[in-house]
C-alpha positions as CSV (number, residue, x, y, z in Angstrom):
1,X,7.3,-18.4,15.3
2,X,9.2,-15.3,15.8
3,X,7.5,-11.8,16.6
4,X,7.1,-9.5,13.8
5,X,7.3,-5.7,14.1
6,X,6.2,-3.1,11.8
7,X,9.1,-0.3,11.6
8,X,8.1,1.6,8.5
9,X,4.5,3.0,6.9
10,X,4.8,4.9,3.6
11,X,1.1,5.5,2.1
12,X,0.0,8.0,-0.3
13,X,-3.8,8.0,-0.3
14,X,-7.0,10.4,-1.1
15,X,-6.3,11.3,2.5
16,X,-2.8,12.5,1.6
17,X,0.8,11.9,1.1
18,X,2.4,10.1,4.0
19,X,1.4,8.5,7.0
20,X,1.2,11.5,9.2
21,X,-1.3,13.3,6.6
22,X,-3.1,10.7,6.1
23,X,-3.9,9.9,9.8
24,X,-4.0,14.0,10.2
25,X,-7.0,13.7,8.2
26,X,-8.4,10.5,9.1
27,X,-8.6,11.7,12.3
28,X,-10.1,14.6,11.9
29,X,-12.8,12.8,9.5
30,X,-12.6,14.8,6.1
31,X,-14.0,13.0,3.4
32,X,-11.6,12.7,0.3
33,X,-14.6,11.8,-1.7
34,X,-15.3,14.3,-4.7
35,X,-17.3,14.9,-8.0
36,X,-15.2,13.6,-10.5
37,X,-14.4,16.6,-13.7
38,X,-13.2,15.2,-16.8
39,X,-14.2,15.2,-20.5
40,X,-16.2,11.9,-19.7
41,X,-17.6,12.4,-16.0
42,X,-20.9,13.1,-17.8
43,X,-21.0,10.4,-19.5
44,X,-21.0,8.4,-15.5
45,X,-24.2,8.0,-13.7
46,X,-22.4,9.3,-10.6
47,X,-19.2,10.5,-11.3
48,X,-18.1,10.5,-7.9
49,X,-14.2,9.3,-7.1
50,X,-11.9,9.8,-3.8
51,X,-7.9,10.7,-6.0
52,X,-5.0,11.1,-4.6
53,X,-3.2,14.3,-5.2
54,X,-0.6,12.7,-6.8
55,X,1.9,13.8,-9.7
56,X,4.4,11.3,-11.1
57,X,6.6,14.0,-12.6
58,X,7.5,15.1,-9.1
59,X,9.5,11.9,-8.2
60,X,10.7,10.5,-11.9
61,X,12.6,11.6,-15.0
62,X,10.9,12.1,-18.1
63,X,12.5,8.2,-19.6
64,X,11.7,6.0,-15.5
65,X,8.0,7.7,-15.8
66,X,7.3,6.4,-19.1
67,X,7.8,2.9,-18.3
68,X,5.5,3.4,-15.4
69,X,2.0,3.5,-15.2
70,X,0.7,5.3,-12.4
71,X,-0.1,2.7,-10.1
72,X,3.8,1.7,-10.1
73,X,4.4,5.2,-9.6
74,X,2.6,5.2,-6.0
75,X,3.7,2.0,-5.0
76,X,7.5,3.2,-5.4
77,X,7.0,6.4,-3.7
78,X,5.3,4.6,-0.8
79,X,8.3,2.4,-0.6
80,X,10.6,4.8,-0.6
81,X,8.4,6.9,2.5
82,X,7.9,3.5,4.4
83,X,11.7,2.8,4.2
84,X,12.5,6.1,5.4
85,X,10.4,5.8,8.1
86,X,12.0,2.7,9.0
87,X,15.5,4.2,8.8
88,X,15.8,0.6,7.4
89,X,19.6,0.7,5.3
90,X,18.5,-2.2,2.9
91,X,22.5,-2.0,1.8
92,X,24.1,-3.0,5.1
93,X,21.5,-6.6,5.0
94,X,21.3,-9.6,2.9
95,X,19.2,-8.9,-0.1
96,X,18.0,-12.1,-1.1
97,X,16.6,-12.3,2.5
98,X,14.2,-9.6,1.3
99,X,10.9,-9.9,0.2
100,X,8.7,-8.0,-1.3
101,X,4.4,-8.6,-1.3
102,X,2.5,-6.2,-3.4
103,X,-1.5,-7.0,-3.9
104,X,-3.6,-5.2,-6.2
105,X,-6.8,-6.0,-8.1
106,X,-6.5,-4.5,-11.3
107,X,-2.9,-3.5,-12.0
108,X,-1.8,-0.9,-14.0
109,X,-5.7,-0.3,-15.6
110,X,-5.1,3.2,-16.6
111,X,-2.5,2.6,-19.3
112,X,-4.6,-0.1,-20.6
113,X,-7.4,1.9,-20.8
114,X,-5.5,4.5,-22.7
115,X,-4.1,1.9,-25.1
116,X,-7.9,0.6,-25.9
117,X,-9.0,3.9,-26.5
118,X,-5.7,4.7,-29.0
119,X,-6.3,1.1,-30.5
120,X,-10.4,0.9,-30.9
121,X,-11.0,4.6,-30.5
122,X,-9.3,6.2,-32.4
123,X,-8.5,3.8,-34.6
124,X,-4.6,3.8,-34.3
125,X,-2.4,0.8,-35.9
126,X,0.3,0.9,-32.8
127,X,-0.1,1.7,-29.0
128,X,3.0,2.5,-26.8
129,X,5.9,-0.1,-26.9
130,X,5.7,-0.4,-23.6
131,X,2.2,-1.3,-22.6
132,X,2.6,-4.9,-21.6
133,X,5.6,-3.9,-18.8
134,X,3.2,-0.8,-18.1
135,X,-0.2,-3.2,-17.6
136,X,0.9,-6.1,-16.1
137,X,-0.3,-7.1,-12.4
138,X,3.0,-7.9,-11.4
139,X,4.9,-4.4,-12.5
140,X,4.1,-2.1,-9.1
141,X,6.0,-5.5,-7.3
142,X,8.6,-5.8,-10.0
143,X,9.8,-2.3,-10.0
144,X,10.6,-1.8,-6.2
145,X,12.8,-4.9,-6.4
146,X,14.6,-3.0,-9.0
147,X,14.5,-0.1,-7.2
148,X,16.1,-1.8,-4.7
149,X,18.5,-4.6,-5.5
150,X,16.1,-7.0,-3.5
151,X,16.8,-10.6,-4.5
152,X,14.2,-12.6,-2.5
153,X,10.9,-13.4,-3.4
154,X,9.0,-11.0,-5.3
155,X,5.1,-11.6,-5.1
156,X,2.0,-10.5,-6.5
157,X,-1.3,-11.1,-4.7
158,X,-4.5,-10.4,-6.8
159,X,-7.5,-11.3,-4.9
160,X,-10.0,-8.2,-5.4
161,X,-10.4,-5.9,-2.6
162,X,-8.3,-8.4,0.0
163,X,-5.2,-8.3,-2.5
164,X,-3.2,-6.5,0.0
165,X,-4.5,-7.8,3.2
166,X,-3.4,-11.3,1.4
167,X,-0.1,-9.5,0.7
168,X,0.9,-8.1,4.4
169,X,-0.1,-11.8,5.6
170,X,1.9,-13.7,3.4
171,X,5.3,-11.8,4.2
172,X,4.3,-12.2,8.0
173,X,4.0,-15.8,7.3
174,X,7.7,-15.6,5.9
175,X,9.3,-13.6,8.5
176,X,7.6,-15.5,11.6
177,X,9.0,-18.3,10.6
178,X,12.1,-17.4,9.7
179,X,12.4,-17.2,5.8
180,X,13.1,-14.3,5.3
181,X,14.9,-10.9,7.4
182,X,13.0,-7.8,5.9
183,X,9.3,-7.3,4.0
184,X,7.9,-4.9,1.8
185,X,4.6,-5.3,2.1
186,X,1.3,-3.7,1.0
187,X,-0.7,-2.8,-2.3
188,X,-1.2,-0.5,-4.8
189,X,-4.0,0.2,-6.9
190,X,-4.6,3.1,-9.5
191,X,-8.3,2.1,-10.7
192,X,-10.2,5.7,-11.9
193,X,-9.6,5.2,-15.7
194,X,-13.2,5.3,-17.9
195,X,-13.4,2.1,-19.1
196,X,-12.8,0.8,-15.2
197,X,-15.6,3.1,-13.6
198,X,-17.9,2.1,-16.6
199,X,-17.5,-1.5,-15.5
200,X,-17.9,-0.5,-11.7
201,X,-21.3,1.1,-12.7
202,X,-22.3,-1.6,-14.7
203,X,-22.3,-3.8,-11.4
204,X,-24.4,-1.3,-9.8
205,X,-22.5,-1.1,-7.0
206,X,-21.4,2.0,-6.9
207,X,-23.0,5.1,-4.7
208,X,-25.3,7.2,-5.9
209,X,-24.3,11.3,-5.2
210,X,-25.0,12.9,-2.0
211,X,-27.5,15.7,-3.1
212,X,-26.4,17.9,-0.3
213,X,-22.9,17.4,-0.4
214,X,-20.8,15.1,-2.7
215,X,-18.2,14.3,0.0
216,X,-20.6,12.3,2.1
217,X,-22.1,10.3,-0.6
218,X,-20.4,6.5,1.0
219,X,-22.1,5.9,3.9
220,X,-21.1,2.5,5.8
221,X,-23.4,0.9,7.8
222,X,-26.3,3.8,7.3
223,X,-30.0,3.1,6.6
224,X,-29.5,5.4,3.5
225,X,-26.1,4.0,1.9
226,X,-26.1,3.2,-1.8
227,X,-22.5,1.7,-2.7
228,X,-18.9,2.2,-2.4
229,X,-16.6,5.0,-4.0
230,X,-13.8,3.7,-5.8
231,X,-10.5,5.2,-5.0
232,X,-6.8,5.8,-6.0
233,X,-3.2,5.1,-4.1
234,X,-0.6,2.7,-1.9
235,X,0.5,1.7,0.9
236,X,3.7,-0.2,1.7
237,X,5.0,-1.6,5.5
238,X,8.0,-2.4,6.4
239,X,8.1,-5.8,8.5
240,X,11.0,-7.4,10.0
241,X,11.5,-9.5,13.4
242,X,10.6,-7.8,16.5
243,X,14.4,-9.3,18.1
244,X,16.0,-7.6,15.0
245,X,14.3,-3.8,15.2
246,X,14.7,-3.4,18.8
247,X,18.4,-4.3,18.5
248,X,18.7,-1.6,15.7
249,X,17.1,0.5,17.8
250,X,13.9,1.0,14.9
251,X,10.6,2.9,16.2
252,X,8.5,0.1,16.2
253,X,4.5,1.4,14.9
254,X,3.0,-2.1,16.1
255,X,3.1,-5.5,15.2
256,X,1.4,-8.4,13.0
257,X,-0.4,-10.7,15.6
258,X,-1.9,-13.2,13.1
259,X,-3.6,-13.5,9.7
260,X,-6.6,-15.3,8.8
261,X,-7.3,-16.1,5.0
262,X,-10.3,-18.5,4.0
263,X,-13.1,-18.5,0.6
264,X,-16.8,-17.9,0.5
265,X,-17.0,-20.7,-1.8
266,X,-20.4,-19.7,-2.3
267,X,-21.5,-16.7,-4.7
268,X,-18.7,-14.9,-7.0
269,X,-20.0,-11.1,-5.8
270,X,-22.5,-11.8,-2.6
271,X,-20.9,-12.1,0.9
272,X,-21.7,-14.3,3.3
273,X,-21.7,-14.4,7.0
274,X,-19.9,-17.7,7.0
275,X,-17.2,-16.6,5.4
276,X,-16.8,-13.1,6.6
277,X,-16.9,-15.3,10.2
278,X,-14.2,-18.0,9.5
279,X,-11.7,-15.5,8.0
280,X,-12.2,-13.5,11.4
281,X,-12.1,-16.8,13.8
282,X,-8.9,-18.0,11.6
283,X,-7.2,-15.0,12.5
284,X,-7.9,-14.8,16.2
285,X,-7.2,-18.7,16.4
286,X,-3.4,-17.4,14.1
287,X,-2.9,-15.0,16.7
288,X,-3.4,-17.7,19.3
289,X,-5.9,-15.0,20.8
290,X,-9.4,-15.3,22.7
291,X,-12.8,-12.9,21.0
292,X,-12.6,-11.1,24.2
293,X,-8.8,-10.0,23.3
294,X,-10.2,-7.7,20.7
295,X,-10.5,-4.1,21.5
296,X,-11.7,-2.6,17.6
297,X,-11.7,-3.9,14.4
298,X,-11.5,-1.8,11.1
299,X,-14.2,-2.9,9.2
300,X,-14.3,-3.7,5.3
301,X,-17.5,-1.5,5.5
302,X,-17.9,-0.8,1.9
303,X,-21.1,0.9,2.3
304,X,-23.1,-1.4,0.0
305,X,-26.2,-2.5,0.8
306,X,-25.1,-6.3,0.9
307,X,-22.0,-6.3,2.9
308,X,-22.7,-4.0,5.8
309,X,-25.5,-5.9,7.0
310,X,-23.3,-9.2,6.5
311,X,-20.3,-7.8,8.0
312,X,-22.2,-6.8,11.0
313,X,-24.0,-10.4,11.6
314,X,-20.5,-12.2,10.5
315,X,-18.9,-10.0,13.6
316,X,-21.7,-10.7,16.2
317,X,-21.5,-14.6,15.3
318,X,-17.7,-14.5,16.3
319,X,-17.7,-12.1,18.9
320,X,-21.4,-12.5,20.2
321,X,-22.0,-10.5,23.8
322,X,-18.5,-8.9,23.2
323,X,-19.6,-7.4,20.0
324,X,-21.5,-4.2,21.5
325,X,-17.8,-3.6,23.2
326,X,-15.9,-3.2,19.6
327,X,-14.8,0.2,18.4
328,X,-15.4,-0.3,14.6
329,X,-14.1,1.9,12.3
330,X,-15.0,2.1,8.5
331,X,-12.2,4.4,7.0
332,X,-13.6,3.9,3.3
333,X,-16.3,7.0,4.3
334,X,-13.3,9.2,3.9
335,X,-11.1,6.8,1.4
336,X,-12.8,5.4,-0.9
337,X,-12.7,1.5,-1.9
338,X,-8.7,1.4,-3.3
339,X,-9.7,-2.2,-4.4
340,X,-6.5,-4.3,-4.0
341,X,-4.8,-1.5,-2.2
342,X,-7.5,-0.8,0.7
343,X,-6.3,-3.5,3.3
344,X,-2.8,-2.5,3.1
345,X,-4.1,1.4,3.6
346,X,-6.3,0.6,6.3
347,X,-3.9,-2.1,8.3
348,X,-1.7,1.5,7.6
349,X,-4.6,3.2,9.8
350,X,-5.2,0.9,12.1
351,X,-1.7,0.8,13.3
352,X,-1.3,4.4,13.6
353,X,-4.7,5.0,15.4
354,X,-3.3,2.5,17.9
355,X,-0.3,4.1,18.5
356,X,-2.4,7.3,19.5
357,X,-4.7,5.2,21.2
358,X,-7.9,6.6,19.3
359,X,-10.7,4.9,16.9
360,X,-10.7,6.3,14.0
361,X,-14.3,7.9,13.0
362,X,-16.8,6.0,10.3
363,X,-18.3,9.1,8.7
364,X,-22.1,10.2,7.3
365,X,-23.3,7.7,9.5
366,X,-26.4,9.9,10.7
367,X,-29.2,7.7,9.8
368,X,-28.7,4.2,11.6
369,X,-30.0,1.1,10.0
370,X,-31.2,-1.1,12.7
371,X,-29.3,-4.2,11.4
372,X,-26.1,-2.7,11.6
373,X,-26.4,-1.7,15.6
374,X,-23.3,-1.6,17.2
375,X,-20.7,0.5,17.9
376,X,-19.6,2.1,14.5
377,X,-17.5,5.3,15.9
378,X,-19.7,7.3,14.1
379,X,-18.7,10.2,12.8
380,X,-16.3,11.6,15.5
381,X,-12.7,9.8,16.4
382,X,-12.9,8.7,20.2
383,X,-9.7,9.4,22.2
384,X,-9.0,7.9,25.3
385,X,-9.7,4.6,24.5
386,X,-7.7,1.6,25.0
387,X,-6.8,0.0,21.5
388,X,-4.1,-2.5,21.7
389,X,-5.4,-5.2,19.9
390,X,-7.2,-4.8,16.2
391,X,-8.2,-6.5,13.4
392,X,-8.7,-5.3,9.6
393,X,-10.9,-7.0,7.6
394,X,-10.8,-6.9,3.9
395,X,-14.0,-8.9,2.3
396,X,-13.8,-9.7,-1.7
397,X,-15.0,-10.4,-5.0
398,X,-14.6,-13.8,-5.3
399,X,-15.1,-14.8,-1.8
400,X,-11.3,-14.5,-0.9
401,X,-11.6,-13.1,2.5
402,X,-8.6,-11.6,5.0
403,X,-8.6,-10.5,8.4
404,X,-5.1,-9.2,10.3
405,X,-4.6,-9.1,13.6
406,X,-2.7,-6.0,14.8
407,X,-0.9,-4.9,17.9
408,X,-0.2,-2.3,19.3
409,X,4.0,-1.4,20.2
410,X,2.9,0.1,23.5
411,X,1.8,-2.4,25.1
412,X,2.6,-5.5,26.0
413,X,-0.8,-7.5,26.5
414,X,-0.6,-7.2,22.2
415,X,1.5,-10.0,22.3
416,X,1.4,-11.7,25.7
417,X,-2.7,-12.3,25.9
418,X,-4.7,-11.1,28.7
């Protein structure tokens, strides 16, 4: 199995646009989290959303923006930033030994939810020609190999909220072993549409408002927290053999170690520690690396009431007396839950929090919940830590569940074990 480096990061987020602005903020904890203002917000129990400050019409033409809905629109402009970034020249290389992986969980809901309410609201006899290409799971995944002559395999991963962990494991899969020279891999996910957040509330599992202030209203791994926050955006990586990007000379941001990917098999909504536990073991046992390897683990921390306390029992069964030593981060305080998209945008911050050598803060954590007791980062990012070896958990509906194992570019003991 060859080594596998990750050269480019492109991510547009409720965090910001780009990797630096994104870990700008991240770092310095601000919540993207917001009361949402639209015609229809009152007609929400909580209309509470973390958006990216995104605009479509920046980056296309009047024609390209019509056929794309706006989750395509992110994932495209995240491919373009993670390819800069990787100064990779995809013209100079093979393109069918190119891949691209792109999860999501819900594809391109918002013009679907535009052509429901034209068809059955307002009566209409005829939606937009387009709104199969514009709906379909597979578009955001479809258009960047368009985009960018790639003739390999073109994949779409739709496994709930693990869609693009599933996505960044499969294309390390290919390039370890050799299939393929280059991957594009992430999600994309573009969720905040009505009919979507009406079907989040029905599930009741979304947070109730922060009276104080909106901004703090997810609260991982706190006595007091009430559900997620569903947010907007992509995040692409660029991954190609670690032989091949130090011969080119790429900056390297880190490296895939190992994937683990296994099913609850047991309840189509309620976690389980079992299953939280085997993803986590299958990924150390990929990465061929001991519990004690471990230095922090970016945690699915949805801030329901369910998973938190799983998560935490599912990480002290794996790690059990090296559990109190994790740094665990739970970026989705600031983020929101971008569904398909969230592994991909926090494998994103886990890399780059490596490469400074911090842990990234879990915010509004202020009233602890004594089942969730160990080290959550809470509220603060801690420099001067040593972080070279991370996973990122992504935990989902349907009981698909996948953890990464990261490592850092700086150091050697990422790769070469203890």
């Amino acid at each position: 199995m060859r080594r596998v480096a990750v050269t480019g990061i492109g991510v547009i987020s409720p965090l910001g646009c780009g990797a630096a602005q994104n870990m700008a903020n991240a770092r310095a904890g601000r919540s993207a989290i917001h009361r949402l203002d639209t015609p229809w917000s009152t007609r929400l129990q909580a209309p509470l959303v973390a958006s990216a400050h995104f605009d479509g019409a920046e980056y296309f033409a009047g024609p390209q923006l019509r056929m794309l809905d706006r989750v395509s629109q992110m994932a495209l402009v995240a491919t373009a930033q993670a390819l800069n970034d990787a100064s990779c020249a995809l013209p100079d290389c093979d393109r069918s030994r190119v891949g691209v992986f792109v999860g999501t969980g819900m594809g391109g809901t918002q013009s679907t939810d535009e052509g429901y309410q034209t068809l059955y609201g307002e009566g209409a006899d005829r939606i937009k020609p387009f709104s199969v290409l514009l709906g379909m799971y597979n578009a955001p995944a479809a258009w960047i190999a368009l985009e960018h002559a790639i003739c390999g395999p073109t994949l779409t991963y739709s496994t709930a909220c693990s869609s693009s962990a599933v996505a960044i494991g499969e294309a390390w899969l290919r390039i370890a072993r050799g299939e393929l020279d280059i991957a594009i891999a992430g999600g994309a996910e573009a969720p905040l549409a009505f009919g979507s957040l009406k079907a989040w509330e029905a599930l009741r599992t979304l947070a109730s408002m922060d009276a104080i202030n909106p901004a703090a209203s997810c609260k991982p791994f706190s006595r007091d927290r009430s559900g997620m926050v569903l947010g907007e955006g992509a995040a692409l990586l660029i991954l190609e053999p670690w032989d091949q990007a130090r011969a080119r000379g790429a900056r390297i941001h880190g490296e895939i170690l190992g994937y683990g990917l296994v099913t609850d098999a047991a309840h189509i909504t309620r976690p389980t520690v079992a299953g939280q536990a085997r993803a986590m073991r299958a990924a150390l046992q990929s990465a061929s690396l001991a519990e004690t390897a471990i230095d922090a683990i970016n945690a699915h921390g949805t801030g329901t009431p369910a998973n938190d306390a799983v998560e935490t029992a599912a990480i002290k069964e794996v790690f059990a007396t090296h559990a109190s030593q994790l740094l665990i981060s739970a970026t989705k305080s600031m983020h929101g839950h971008l569904l398909g998209a969230a592994g991909a945008v926090e494998c994103a911050l886990s890399l780059l929090a490596m490469q400074e050598q911090i842990a990234l803060p879990t915010m509004h954590l202020t009233n602890r919940d004594p089942d969730c007791d160990l080290d959550y980062v809470a509220n603060h990012a801690r420099a001067g830590v040593t972080v070279d070896r991370m996973l990122s958990s992504s935990f989902a509906f349907g009981g698909t569940n996948a953890v990464l194992v990261l490592g850092s570019a700086g150091s050697e003991r990422s790769a070469a074990g203890d």
